[in-house]
matplotlib code that plots the C-alpha trace (Angstrom):
import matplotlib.pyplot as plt

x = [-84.9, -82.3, -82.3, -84.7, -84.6, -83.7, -80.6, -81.3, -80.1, -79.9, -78.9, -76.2, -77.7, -75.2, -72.3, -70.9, -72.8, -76.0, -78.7, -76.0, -78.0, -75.7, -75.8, -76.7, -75.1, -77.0, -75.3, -77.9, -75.3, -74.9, -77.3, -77.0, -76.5, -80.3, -80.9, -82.0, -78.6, -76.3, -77.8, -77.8, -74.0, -72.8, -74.8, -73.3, -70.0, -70.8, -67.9, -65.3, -65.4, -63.8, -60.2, -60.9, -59.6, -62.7, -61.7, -65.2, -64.3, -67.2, -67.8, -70.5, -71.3, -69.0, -72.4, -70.6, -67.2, -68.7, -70.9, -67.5, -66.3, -69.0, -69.3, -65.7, -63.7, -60.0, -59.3, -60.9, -59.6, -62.4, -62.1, -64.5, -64.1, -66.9, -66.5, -69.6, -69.9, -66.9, -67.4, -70.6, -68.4, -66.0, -69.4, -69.9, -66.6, -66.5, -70.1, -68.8, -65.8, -67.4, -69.7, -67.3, -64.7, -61.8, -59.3, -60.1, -57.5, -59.1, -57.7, -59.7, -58.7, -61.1, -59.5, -60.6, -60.7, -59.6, -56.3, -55.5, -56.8, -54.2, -51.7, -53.5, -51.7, -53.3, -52.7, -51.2, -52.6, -56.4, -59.2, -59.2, -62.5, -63.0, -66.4, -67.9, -71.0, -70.1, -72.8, -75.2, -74.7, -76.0, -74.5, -71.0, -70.4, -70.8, -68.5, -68.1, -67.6, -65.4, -62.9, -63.8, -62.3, -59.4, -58.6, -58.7, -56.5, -53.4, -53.9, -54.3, -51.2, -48.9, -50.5, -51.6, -55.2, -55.6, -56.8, -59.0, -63.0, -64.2, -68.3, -69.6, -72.9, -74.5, -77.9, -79.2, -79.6, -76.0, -74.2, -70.7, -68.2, -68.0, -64.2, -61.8, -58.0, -57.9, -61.2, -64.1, -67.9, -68.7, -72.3, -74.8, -77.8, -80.5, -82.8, -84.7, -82.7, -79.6, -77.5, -74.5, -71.9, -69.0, -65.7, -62.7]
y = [-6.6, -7.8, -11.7, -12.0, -15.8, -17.5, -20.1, -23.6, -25.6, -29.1, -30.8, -33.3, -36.1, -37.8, -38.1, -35.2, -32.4, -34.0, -31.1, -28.6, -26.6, -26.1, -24.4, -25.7, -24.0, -21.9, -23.5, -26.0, -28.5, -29.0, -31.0, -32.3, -35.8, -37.0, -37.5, -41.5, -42.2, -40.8, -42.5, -45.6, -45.3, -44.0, -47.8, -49.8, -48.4, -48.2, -48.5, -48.2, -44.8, -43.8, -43.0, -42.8, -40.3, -39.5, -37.8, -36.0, -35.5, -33.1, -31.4, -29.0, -28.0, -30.3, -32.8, -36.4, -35.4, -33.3, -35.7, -38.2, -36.4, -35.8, -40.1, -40.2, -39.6, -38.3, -36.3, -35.1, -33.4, -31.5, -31.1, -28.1, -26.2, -23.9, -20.8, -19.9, -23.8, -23.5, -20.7, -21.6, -25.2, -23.0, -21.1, -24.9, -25.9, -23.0, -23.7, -27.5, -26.8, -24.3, -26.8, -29.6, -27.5, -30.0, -29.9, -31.7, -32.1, -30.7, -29.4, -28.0, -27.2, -24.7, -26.6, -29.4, -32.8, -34.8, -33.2, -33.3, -37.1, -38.5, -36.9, -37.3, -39.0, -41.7, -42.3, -45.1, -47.0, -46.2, -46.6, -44.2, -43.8, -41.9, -40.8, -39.6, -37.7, -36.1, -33.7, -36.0, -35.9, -33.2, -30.8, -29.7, -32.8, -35.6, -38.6, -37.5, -41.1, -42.2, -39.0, -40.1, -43.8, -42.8, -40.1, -43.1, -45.1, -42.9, -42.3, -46.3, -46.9, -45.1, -46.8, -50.1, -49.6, -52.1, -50.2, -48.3, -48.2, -45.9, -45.1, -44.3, -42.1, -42.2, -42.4, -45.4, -45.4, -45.5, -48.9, -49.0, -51.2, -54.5, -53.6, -50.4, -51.4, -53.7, -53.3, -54.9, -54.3, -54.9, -53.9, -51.6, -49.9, -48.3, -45.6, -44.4, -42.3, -42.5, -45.7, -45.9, -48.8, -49.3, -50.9, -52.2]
z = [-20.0, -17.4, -16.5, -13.0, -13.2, -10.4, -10.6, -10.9, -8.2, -7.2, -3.8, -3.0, -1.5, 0.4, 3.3, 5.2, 2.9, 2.2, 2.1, 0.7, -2.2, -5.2, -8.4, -11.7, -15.1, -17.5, -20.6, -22.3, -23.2, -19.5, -17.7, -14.4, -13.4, -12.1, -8.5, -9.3, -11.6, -8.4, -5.5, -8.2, -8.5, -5.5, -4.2, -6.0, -4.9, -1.3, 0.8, -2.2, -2.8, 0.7, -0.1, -3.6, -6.2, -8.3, -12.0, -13.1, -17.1, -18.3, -15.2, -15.5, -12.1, -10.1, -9.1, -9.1, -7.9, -5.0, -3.8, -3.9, -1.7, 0.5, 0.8, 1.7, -1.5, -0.3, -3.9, -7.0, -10.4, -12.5, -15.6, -17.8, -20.6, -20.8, -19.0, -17.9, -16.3, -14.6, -12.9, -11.3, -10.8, -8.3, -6.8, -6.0, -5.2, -2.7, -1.4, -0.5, 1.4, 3.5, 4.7, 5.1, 7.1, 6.7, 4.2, 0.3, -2.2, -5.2, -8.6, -11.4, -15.0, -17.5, -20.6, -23.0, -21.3, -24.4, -24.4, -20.5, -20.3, -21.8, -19.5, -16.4, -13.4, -11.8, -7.9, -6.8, -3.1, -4.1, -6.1, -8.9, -10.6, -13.7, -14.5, -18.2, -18.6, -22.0, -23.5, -25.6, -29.6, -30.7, -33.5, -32.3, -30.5, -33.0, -32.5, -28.6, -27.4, -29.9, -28.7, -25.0, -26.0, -27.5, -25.0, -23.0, -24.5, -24.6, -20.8, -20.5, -22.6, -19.6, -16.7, -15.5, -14.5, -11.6, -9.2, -12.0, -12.9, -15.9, -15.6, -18.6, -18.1, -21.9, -24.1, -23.8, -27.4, -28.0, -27.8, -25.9, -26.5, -24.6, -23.5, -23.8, -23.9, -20.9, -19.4, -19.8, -18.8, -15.3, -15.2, -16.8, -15.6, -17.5, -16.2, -19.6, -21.9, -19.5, -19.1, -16.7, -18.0, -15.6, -16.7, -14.6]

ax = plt.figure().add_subplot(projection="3d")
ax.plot(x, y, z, "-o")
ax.set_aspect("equal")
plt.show()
């Protein structure tokens, strides 16, 4: 029997687009960011993420980065390697800049994000935020964060994060380490089973 279901969608809640209904993937792996954990970060960063070049790593359907950009954000680089997920991430792509009518520099990539991390540039002049929501460790993703810090590190190794924070969306359960290279915890928040841990 054909598939009646109707998509799942979700809302950004925010900025220029706030109200605009987007798509959620039909991969289980994928899981949105919750409503509570986004307004939670995108308050604490307030007025720092205008200008900002967001980096979402395990995209899924596009949620944090497209809500960057709908507070402000100038850029964003998506990163997804399922292709089912990022097709409905373009769907939302597409969605977004039909409502914000102005021009958004946005690049996406359907590849895996642990080997275009460590090449990724870094912008100079502005904040440059790179946010992880890997898939929680389950079987076929074991030993997730530990790939996540060391794609890390290479990328740190050829720039000087200054103007750099790394959020960490995680299981509460898991433990993260108190610093990464040069960074060091700023703050952590816990809402349940999800934690957000923010280094800079």
């Amino acid at each position: 029997m054909p598939d009646h279901q109707p998509v799942k969608k979700f809302k950004i809640i925010g900025g220029a687009c706030k109200g605009l209904g987007l798509n959620l993937p039909k991969i289980s792996s994928t899981r949105p960011t919750k409503a509570i954990v986004r307004e939670s970060f995108f308050n604490t960063l307030q007025a720092e993420i205008k200008g900002a070049h967001f980096i979402e790593v395990f995209s899924g359907s596009a949620s944090m980065g497209l809500e960057a950009l709908s507070r402000g954000a100038k850029s964003a680089v998506f990163f997804e390697q399922n292709k089912s997920a990022y097709a409905t991430l373009l769907e939302n792509i597409s969605l977004f800049k039909n409502r914000l009518k102005k021009e958004i520099e946005i690049q996406t990539f359907l590849d895996d994000a642990f080997k275009l991390l460590p090449t990724l540039c870094l912008k100079n002049g502005v904040l440059n935020i790179l946010y992880f929501d890997p898939p929680f460790e389950t079987s076929g993703f074991l030993g997730i964060y530990e790939k996540c810090f060391q794609a890390l590190e290479m990328l740190l190794k050829r720039f000087n994060p200054k103007n750099l924070l790394v959020v960490f969306e995680h299981e509460s359960a898991h433990e993260m380490p108190k610093s990464l290279v040069t960074l060091a915890i700023i703050k952590q928040k816990k809402f349940g089973k999800t934690t957000l841990t923010y280094f800079q």
